[in-house]
N, C-alpha and C positions, 0 to 999 in steps of 0.2 A: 120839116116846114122851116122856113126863112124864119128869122127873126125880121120884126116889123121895120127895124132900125137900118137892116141890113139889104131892105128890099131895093132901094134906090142908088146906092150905090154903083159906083159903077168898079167891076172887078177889075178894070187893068190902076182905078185907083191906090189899089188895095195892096198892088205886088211893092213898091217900094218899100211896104212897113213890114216885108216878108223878106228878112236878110236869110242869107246863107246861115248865118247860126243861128236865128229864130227857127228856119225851118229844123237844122241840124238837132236843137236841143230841142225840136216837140218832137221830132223821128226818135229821137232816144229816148225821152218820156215814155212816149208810149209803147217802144219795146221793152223797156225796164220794166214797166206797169203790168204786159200781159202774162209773163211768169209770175209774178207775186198774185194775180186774181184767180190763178189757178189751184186747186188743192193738192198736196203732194211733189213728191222731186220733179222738177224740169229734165226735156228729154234731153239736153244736155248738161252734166256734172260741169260745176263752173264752182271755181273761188275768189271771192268778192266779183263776180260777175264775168271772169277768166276762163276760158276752157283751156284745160291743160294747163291750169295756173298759168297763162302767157308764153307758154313754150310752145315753139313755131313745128307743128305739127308734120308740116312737108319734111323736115330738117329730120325725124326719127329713120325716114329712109334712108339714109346718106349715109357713110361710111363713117364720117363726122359724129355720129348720134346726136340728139336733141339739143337746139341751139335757145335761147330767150327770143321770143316774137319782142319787136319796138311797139312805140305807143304810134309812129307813125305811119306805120304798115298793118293796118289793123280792118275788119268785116265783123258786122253783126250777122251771126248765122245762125237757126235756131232757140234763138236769146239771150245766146253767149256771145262774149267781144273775143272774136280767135286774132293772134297778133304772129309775124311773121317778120323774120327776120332781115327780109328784101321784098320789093317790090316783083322782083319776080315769081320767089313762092307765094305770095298770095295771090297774082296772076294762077298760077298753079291751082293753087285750090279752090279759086273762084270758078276755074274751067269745069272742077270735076271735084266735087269738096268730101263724095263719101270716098275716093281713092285715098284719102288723106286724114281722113276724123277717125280718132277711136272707135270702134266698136262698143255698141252699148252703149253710145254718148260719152265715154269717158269714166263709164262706173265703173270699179273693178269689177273686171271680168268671174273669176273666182267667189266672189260673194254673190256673184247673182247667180250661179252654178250652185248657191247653199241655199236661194230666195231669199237669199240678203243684200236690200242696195247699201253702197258704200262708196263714194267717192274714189277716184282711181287715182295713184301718185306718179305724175309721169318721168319721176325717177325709176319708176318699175314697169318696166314693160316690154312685154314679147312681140314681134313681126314673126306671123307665121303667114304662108297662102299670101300675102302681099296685104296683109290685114294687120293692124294696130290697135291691141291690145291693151288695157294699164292694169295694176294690181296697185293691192294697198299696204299690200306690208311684203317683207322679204320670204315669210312663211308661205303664203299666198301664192306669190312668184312661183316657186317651188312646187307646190301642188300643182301648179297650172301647168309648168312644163313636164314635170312628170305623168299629170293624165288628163294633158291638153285635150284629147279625141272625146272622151266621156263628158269633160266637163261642157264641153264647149257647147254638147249636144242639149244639156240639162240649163246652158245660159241662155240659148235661144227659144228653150221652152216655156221661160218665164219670163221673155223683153218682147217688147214693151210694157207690155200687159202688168208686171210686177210694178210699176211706176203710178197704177192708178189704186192696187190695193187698200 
């Protein structure tokens, strides 16, 4: 229902008090707001609000390895802010964004193969099958590439589902 105040106005009055970052800072509001009203991890692992702590996701396929995303090449995807190093990888992953996101959102892979979530460090992590992987410790890494097949069977038997536990 209209608020009574609001019935007579007229809306094209209404777009000038509606700037580019008015709109911009309630469109982040209320993405920031809808993972904190939720119970439990977000389906994307993020730090301070980061997926893949700011490391430009596209960039782990490269020959290169993992490059730092800028603050000006940056998408809210999922609920997390993923940042890119150029304009063209995030062209890239806007086209097609699971080619390019972790697997399991970014949780270690390995702990959710144990039903334990944990944040993934994307200093660790495996490309297998054209898939991106993160681990959280060097131990972890290890296990995964030693019984990547088993584990991997036992991580998708607990995601997403392990996230509303």
């Amino acid at each position: 229902m209209t608020p009574r105040f609001l019935r007579h106005l007229d809306p094209r009055a209404l777009r000038p008090l509606l700037t580019k970052a008015a709109a911009a800072a309630l469109a982040l509001g209320v993405l920031l707001a809808a993972p904190m009203a939720s119970a439990g991890p977000a389906l994307v692992s993020s730090h301070e609000g980061l997926a893949a702590e700011g490391q430009d996701v596209v960039t782990f396929f490269s020959s290169d390895g993992p490059v730092a995303g800028v603050q000006s090449h940056a998408i809210m995807w999922r609920g997390a802010i993923w940042r890119f190093a150029s304009a063209q990888n995030l062209a890239l992953f806007e086209a097609n964004p699971h080619a390019y996101a972790p697997q399991f959102g970014g949780y270690c892979a390995y702990a959710l193969s144990q039903g334990i979530v944990k944040r993934g460090d994307p200093g660790l992590f495996v490309i297998s099958d054209g898939r991106l992987f993160l681990l959280n410790n060097p131990r972890a890494l290890a296990r995964w590439q030693a019984e990547q097949d088993q584990l991997l069977i036992k991580a998708e038997g607990h995601w997403p589902r392990i996230l509303k536990d």
